[in-house]
C-alpha positions as CSV (number, residue, x, y, z in Angstrom):
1,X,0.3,23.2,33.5
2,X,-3.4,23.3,34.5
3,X,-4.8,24.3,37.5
4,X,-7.0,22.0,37.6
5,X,-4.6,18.7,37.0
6,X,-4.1,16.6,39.8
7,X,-2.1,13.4,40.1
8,X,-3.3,11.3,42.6
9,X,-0.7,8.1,42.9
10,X,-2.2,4.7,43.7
11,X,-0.4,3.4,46.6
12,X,-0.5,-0.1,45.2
13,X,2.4,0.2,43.2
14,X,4.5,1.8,46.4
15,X,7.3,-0.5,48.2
16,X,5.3,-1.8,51.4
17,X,8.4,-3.3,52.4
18,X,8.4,0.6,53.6
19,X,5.5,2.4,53.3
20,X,6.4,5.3,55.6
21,X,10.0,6.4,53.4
22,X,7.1,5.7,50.6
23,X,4.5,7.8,51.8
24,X,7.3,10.6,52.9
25,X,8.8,10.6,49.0
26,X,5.3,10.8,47.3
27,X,4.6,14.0,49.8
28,X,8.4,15.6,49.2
29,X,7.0,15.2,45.4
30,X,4.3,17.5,45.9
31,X,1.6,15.0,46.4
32,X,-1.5,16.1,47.9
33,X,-4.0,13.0,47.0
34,X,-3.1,9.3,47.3
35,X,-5.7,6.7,45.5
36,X,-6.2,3.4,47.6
37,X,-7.3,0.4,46.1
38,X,-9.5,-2.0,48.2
39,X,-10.6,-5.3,46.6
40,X,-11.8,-8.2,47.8
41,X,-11.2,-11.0,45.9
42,X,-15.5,-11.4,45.0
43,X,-16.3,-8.1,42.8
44,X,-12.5,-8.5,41.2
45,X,-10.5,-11.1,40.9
46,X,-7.7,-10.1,43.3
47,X,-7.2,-9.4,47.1
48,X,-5.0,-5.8,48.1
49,X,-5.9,-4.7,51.8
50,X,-8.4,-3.5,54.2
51,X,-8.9,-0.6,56.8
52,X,-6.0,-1.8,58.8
53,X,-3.8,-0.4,56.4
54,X,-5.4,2.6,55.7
55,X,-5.6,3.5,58.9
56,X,-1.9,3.0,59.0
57,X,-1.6,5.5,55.8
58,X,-3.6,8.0,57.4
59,X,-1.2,8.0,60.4
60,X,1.8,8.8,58.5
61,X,0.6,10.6,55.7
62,X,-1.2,14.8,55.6
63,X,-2.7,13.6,52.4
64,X,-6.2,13.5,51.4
65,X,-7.0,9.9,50.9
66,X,-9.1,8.3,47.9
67,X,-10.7,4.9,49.2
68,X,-11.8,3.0,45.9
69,X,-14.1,0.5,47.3
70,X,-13.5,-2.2,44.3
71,X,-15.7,-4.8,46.8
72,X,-19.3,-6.5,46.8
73,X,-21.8,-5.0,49.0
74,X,-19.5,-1.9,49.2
75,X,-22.2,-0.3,51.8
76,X,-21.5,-2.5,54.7
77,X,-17.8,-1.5,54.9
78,X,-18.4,2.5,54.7
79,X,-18.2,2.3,58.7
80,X,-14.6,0.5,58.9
81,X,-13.1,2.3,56.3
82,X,-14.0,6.1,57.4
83,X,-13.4,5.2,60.6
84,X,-9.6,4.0,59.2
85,X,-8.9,7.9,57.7
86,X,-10.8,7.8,54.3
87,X,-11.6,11.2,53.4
88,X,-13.4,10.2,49.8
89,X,-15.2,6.9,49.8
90,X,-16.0,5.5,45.9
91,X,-17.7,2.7,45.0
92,X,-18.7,0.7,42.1
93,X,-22.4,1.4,40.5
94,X,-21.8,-2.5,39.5
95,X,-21.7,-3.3,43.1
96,X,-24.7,-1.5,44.9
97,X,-27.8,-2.5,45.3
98,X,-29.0,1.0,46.4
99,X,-26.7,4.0,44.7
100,X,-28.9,6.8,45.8
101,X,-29.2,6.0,49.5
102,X,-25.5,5.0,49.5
103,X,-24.0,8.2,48.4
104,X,-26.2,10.2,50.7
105,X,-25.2,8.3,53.6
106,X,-21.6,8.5,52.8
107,X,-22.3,12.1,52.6
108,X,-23.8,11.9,56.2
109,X,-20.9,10.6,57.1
110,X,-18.6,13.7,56.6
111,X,-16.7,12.2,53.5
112,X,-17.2,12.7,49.8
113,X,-18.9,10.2,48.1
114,X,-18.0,9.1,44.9
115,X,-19.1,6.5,41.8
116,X,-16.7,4.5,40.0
117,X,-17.8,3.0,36.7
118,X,-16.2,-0.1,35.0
119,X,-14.5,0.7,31.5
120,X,-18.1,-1.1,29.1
121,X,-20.7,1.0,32.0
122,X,-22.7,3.6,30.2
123,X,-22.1,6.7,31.5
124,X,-25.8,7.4,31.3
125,X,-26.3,5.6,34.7
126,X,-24.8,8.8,36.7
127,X,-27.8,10.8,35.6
128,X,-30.2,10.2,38.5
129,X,-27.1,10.8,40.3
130,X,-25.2,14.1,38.9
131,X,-26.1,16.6,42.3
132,X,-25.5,13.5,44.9
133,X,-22.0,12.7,43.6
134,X,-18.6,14.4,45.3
135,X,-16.3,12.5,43.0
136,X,-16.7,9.9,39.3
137,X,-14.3,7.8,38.7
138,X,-13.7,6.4,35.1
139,X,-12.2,3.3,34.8
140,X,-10.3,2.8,32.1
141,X,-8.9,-0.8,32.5
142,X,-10.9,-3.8,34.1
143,X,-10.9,-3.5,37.8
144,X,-8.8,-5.9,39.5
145,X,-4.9,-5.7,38.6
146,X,-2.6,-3.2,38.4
147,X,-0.2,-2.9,34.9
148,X,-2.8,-2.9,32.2
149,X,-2.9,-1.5,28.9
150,X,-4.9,2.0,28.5
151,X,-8.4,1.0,27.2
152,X,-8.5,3.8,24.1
153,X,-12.4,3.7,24.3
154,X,-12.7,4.8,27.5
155,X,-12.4,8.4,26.6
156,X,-15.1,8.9,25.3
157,X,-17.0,7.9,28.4
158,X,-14.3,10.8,30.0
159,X,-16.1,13.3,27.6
160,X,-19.5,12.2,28.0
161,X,-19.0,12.3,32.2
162,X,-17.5,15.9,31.4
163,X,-20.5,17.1,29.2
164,X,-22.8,15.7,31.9
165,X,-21.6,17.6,34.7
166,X,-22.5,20.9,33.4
167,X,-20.8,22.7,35.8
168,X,-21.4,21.0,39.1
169,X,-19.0,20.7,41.6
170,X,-18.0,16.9,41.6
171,X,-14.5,15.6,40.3
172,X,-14.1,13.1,37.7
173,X,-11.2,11.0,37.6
174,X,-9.3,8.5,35.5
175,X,-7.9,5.2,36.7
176,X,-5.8,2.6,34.9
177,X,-3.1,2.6,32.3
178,X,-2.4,6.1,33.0
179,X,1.5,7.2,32.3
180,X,3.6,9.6,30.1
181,X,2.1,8.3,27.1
182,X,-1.6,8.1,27.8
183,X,-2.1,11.4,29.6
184,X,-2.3,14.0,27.5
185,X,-5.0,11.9,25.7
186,X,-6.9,12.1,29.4
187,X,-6.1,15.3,29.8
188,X,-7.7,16.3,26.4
189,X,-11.2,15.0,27.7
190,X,-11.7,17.7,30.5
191,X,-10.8,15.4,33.9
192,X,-9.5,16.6,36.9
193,X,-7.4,13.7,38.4
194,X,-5.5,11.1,37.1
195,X,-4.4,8.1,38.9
196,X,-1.2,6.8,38.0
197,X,0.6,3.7,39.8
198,X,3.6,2.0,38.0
199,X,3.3,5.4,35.5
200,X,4.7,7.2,39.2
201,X,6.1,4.8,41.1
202,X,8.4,3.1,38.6
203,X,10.1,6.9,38.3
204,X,13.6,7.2,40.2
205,X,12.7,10.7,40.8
206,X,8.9,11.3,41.9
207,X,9.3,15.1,42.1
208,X,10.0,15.5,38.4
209,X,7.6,12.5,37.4
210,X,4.8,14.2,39.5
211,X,5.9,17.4,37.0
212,X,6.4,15.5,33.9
213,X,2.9,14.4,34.5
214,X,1.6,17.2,35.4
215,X,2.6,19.3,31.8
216,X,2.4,16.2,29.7
């Protein structure tokens, strides 16, 4: 295993029939980082929840929470949703008007401020970016759904974000289509976190999926 490797479910693909025995199995797992997908039903074509419920996640969980803003005019929610408990805020480049003055006022804010980049984005966009950013996100499905196939191209936009930090601090991450069998593949490109719903959840054992992912 990797120092750097960390798994980062998306709470998506949790029961919310019972999100608290949820939140408490991810944690006994090892879990340090839990992924929340926001959409809005106008940047993807799907509706999850709002800062309601991850205010509720922040109540019952120690975790560091990832707020992935999938959502139009990201920059008018940033209030509601640090105020809810999000410790990293990421948005799409696809979705703001103004990236620069979004990420530093997110970083104003007292949370890191990430970029998340569809799957056909050029990573080339980050550039004017690369010392404002906390955290990059790589998708590597289309935003908007849960269960899709691993996009195979998408790694090379992994590499290319890797090459471009040249040694800053910021994170990159992968979301979408991650599990046992696309991993190692992702892991191979130089990323630090991997976000993996059904690929974790569907497990009947999170501590040893949390592991098996870990050292695939």
């Amino acid at each position: 295993m990797q120092n750097n490797r960390i798994i980062s479910p998306s709470i998506l693909a949790a029961d919310f029939t019972n999100l608290k025995r949820e939140i408490k199995r991810v944690e006994a797992a090892g879990i340090t980082r839990l992924h929340l997908d926001i959409m809005d039903g106008r940047f993807v074509p799907n509706i999850t929840f709002g800062p309601v419920i991850v205010k509720a996640i922040d109540e019952l969980s120690e975790c560091h929470l990832e707020c992935h803003l999938m959502i139009e005019d990201p920059s008018d929610y940033f209030d509601q949703f640090i105020k809810a408990g999000s410790d990293t805020v990421i948005f799409h480049c696809e979705a703001s008007s103004d990236i620069e003055g979004n990420l530093q006022r997110l970083r104003k804010m007292g949370v890191r401020a990430g970029l998340s980049l569809k799957p056909d984005t050029d990573p080339e966009v980050l550039t004017p970016y690369l010392d404002l950013l906390d955290y990059v996100l790589v998708m590597s499905v289309y935003p908007g759904f849960g269960g899709q196939a691993f996009i195979p191209e998408t790694l090379a936009s992994m590499r290319k974000i890797v090459t471009l930090r040249a040694g800053r601090p910021f994170l990159i991450g992968v979301d979408g289509g991650v599990n046992l069998r696309t991993i190692r593949q992702v892991y191979k490109t130089g990323i630090d976190i991997a976000i993996a719903g059904s690929g974790f959840f569907g497990a009947d054992n999170l501590t040893q999926r949390h592991r098996e992912l870990l050292n695939a």
